[in-house]
VOGU-3710 file (C-alpha; in Angstrom, 3 decimals, decimal comma):
1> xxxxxxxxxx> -104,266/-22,039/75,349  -108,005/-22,257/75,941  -108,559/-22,353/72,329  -105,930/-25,163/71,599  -107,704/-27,023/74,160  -111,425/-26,233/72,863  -110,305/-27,259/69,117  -108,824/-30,528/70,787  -111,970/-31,823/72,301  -113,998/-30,772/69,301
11> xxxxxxxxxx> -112,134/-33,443/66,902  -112,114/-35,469/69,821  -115,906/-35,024/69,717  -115,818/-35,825/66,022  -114,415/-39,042/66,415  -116,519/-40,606/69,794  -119,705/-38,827/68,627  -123,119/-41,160/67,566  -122,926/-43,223/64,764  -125,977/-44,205/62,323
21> xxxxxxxxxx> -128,681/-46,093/63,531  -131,625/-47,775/62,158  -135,408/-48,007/63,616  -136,980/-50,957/63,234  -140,760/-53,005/64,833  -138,778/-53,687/68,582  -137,845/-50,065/69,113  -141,805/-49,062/69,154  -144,155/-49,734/72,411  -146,290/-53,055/72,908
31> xxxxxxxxxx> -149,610/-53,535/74,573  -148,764/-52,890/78,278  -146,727/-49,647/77,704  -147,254/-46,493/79,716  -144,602/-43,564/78,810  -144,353/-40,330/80,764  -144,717/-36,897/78,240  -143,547/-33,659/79,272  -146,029/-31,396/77,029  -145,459/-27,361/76,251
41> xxxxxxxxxx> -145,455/-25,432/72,658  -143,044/-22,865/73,870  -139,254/-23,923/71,485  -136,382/-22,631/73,372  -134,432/-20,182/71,483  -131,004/-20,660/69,408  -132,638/-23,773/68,127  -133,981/-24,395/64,622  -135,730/-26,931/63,020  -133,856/-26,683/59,294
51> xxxxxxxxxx> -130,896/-28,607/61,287  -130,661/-31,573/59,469  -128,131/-34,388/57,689  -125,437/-36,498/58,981  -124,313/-36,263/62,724  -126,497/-33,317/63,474  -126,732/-31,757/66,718  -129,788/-31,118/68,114  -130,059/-29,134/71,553  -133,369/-28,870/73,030
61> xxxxxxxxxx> -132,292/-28,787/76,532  -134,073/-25,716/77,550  -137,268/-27,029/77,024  -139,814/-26,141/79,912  -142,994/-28,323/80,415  -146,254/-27,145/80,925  -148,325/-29,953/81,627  -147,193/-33,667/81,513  -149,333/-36,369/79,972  -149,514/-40,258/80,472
71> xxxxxxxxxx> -149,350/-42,403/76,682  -151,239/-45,959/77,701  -150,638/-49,035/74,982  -153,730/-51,621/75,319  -154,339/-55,245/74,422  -157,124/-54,481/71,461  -159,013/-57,456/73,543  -159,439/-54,546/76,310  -161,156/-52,106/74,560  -164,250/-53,985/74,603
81> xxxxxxxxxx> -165,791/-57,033/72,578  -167,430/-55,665/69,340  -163,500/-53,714/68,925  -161,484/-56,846/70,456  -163,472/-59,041/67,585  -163,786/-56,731/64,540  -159,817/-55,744/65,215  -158,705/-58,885/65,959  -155,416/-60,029/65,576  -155,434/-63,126/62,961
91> xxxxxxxxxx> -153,745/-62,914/59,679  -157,303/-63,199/58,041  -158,258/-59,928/59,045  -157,536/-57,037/56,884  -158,424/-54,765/59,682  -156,126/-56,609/62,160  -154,398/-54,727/65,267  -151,844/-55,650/68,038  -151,889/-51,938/69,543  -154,690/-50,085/70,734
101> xxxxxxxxxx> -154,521/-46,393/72,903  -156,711/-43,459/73,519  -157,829/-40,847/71,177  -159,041/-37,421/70,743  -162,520/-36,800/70,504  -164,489/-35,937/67,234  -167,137/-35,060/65,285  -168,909/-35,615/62,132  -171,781/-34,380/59,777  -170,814/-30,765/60,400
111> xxxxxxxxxx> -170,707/-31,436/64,210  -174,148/-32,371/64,818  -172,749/-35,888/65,531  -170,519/-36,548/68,116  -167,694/-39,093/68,400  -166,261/-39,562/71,695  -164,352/-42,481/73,892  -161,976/-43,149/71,046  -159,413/-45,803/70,230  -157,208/-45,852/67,734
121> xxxxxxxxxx> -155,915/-49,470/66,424  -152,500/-50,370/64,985  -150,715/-52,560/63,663  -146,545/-53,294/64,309  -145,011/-55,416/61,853  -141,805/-56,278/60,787  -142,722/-54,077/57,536  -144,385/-51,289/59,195  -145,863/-49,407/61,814  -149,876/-48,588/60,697
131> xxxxxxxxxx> -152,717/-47,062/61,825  -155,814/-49,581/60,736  -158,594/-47,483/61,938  -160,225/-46,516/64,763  -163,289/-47,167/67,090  -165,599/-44,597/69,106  -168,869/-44,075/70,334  -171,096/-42,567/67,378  -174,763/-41,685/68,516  -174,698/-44,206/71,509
141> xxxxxxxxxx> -173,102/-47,032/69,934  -169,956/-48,368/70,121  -168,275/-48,124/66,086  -165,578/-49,581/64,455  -163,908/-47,333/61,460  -161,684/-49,302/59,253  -159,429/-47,252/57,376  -159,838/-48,423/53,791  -156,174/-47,911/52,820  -154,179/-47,549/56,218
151> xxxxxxxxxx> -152,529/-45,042/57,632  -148,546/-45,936/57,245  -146,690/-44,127/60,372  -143,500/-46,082/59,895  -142,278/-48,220/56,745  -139,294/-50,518/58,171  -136,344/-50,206/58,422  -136,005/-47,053/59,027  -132,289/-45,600/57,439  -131,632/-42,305/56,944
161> xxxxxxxxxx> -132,243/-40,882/53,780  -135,394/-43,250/53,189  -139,134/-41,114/51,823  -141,617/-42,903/51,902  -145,624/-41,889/51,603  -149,229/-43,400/52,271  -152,378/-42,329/51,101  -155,119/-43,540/53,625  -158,992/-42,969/53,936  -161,868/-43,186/55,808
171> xxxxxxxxxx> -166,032/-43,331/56,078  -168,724/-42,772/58,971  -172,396/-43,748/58,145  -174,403/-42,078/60,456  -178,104/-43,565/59,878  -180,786/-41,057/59,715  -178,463/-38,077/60,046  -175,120/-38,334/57,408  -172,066/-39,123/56,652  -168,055/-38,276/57,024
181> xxxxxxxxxx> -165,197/-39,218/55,133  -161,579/-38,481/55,736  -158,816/-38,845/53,808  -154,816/-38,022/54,221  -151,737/-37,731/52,065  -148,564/-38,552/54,480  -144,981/-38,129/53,083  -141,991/-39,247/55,880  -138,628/-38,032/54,935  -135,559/-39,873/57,160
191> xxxxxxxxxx> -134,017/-36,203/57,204  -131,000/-36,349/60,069  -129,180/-38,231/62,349  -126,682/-37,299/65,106  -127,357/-36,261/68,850  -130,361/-34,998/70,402  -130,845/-33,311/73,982  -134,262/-32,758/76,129  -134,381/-32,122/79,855  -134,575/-36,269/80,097
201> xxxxxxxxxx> -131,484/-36,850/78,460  -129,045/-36,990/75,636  -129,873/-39,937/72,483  -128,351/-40,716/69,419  -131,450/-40,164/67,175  -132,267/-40,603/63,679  -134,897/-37,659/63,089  -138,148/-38,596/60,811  -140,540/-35,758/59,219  -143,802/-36,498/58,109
211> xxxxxxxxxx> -146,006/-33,993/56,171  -149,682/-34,785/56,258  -152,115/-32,789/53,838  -155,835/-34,009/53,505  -159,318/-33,268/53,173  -162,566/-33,453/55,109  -165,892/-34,179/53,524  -169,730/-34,297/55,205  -172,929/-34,745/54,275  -176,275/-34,118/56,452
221> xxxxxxxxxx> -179,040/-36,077/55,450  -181,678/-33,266/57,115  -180,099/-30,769/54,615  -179,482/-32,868/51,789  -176,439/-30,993/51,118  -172,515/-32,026/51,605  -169,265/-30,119/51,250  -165,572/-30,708/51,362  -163,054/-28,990/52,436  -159,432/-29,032/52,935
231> xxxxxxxxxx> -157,168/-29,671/56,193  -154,383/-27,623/57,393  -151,010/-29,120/55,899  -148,752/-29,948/59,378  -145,234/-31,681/59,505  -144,270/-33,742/62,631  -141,110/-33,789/63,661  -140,210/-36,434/64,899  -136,771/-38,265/66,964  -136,550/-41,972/67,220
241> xxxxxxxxxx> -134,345/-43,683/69,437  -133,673/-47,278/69,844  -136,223/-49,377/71,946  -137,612/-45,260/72,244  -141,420/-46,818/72,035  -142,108/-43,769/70,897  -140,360/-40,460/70,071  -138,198/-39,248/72,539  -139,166/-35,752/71,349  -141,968/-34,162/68,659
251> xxxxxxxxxx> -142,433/-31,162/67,610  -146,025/-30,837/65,620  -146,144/-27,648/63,035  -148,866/-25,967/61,085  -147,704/-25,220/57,885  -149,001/-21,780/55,607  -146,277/-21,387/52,450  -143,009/-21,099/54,060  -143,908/-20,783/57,707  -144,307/-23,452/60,449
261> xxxxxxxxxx> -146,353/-22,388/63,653  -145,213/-24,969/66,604  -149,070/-26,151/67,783  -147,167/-29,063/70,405  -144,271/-30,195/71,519  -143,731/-33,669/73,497  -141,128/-35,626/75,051  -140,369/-38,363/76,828  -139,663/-37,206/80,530  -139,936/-38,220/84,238
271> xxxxxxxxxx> -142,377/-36,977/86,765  -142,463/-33,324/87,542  -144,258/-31,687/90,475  -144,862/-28,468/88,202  -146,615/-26,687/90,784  -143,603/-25,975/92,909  -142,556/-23,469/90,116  -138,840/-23,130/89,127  -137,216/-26,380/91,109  -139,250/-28,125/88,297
281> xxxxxxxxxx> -138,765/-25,680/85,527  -135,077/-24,543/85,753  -133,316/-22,047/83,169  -130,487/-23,438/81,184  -126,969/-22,124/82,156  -123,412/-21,905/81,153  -121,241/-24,840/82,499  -117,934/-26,083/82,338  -116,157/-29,746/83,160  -112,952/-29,919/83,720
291> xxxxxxxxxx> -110,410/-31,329/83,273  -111,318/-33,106/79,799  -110,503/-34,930/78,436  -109,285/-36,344/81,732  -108,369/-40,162/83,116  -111,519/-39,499/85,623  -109,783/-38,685/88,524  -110,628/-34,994/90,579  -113,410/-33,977/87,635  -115,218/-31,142/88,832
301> xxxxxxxxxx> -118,294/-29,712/86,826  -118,159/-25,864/87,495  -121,434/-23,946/86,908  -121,921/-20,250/86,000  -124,689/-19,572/88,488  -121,895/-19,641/91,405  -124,338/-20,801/94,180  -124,799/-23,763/96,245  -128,006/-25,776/95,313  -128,849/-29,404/94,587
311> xxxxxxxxxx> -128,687/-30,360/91,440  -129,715/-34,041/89,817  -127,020/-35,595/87,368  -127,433/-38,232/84,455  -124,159/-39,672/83,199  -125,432/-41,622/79,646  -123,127/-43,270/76,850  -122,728/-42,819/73,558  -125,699/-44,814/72,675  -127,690/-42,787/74,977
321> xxxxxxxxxx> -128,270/-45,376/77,666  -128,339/-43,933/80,869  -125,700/-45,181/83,299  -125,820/-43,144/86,197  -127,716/-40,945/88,166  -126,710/-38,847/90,856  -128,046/-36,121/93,429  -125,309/-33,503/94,301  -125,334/-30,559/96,097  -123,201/-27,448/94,231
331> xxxxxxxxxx> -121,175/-25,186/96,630  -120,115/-21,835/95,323  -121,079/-23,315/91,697  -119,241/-26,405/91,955  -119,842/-30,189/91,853  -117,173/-32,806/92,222  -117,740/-35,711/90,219  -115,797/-38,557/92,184  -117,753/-41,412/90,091  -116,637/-40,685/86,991
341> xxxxxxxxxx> -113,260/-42,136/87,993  -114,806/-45,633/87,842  -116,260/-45,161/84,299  -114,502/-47,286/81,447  -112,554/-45,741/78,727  -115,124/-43,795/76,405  -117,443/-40,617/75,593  -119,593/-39,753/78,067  -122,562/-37,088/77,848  -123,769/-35,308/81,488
351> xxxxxxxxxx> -126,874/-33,771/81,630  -127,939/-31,212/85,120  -131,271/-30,565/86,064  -131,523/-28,520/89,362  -133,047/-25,081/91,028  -129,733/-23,477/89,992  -130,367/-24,307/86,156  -130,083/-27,035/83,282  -127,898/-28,098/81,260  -126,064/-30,763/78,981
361> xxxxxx> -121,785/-31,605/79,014  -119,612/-34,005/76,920  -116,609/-35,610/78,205  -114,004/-37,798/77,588  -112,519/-40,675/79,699  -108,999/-41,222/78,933
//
């Protein structure tokens, strides 16, 4: 019987699940933004990054952070007047920018010069998303650093199945001491979409992979001598939502022949005290909700971890748009789920998050 009744709510779950969607300038952040990231390089096992193609599944529920980061999006006329002018956002200017936020620190001309307090410009059109160059403090002064061809993140719309690639470039003049240049090779592949799942909640995704090979070049003028040499080929993978602002979740790689090495994963997230240990960090567990498909009334969510503990609930639709949230305390392993009765007619994802574990459901409202 419990198999009849598993096979059931599987073509059930073929019908309701996500459908296709498609990415486009309004679903990225604008000056003003500030996302949370939940930050670790730890992937949680029976997951895989090969999963690809039409109504995927992608679980990533078990996810622990380590650290959390804060991901600021500036007015360019904030980051100071030489970069508010030079990146200024008229239609005459080739370098033009409506997005600014903090970068990572450099260095150039074989490290003796370094390049710190960095801002990276972009621009968000209805054709693209780009990355126009970048500004930092080189030997005391404040620089801008055009990219001569610009860095394309995001060619719009984006539909599954699109490639598309960029070729983008840079130089540093460093009086008296050198000179850098950079230059990249990025190929995005629209590889998947379907249903993705992180410890903030459960998205219908359309999954973008971008492979970025390069090289470095440097010349110091007290040598008279310059070199090149290669970068490390990396793929980001990355899940866009709609009106996401960024990816919900990214998984950065370092690629040698066939092999990927995770180097960082990110997702969007809430606040977490992660110094109270496992409240914050919780192990996922076996659950079960019953009964479902159901007409909402006396649903109980029964977990395997048969304790009582309090546990915090998101009820989200099929777009991913969360419509509830709940705090519930589990006795003996079990929740009742009175709300659910005043839910509409539809498919319904539940995700847990609580000292007794974490976990994501589907269910159906008759």
């Amino acid at each position: 019987m419990k198999k009849i009744i598993t096979l059931v709510f599987c073509l059930t779950f073929s019908v309701c699940s996500f459908s296709q969607i498609t990415i486009g300038t309004s679903d990225f952040a604008a000056a003003g933004d500030t996302i949370r990231l939940s930050v670790t390089n730890t992937v949680p096992a029976n997951t895989s990054l090969a999963t690809n193609g039409v109504n995927a599944f992608w679980d990533y529920s078990g996810l622990v952070p380590t650290s959390q980061d804060l991901d600021s999006f500036l007015a360019v006329t904030s980051t100071g007047a030489i970069y508010s002018i030079y990146f200024a956002n008229f239609s005459f200017n080739t370098n033009r920018a409506n997005i600014a936020a903090r970068g990572v620190d450099l260095s150039a001309a074989g490290g003796a010069v370094p390049i710190t307090d960095v801002y990276n410009f972009y621009y968000n059109s209805s054709a693209s998303y780009k990355q126009v160059g970048f500004g930092a403090n080189i030997s005391g002064v404040s620089t801008p650093v055009p990219y001569t061809n610009k860095d394309i993140v995001y060619t719009f719309p984006c539909n599954y199945g699109n490639t598309d690639s960029s070729d983008s470039n840079y130089s540093i003049n460093v009086p008296s001491q050198g000179y850098a240049e950079g230059q990249q090779h990025r190929v995005n592949h629209l590889d998947g979409w379907g249903t993705v799942i992180t410890p903030f909640g459960t998205f219908n995704s359309l999954r973008v992979v971008s492979e970025l090979t390069g090289s470095d070049s440097v010349f110091i003028s007290n040598f008279g001598f310059g070199l090149s040499f290669p970068r490390t080929k990396t793929r980001e993978y990355k899940w866009l939502t709609t009106n996401g602002k960024i990816p919900v979740l990214q998984i950065n790689v370092n690629v040698n022949g066939q092999n990927e090495t995770v180097t960082s994963i990110r997702y969007k997230d809430i606040y977490r005290d992660l110094s109270v240990g496992l409240a914050n960090n919780p192990q996922p567990i076996d659950a079960r909700i019953f009964p479902n498909p159901s007409n909402g009334e006396n649903v109980t969510m029964e977990l395997s971890n048969l304790k009582n503990g309090q546990c915090e609930l998101g009820v989200y639709s099929i777009n991913g748009t969360l419509l509830m949230r709940l705090t519930k305390n589990a006795v003996q392993g079990k929740i009742a789920l009175d709300e659910l009765n005043e839910m509409a007619s539809g498919y319904y994802t539940i995700t847990v998050r609580g000292e007794l574990g974490v976990t994501s459901l589907n269910w159906l409202k008759k």
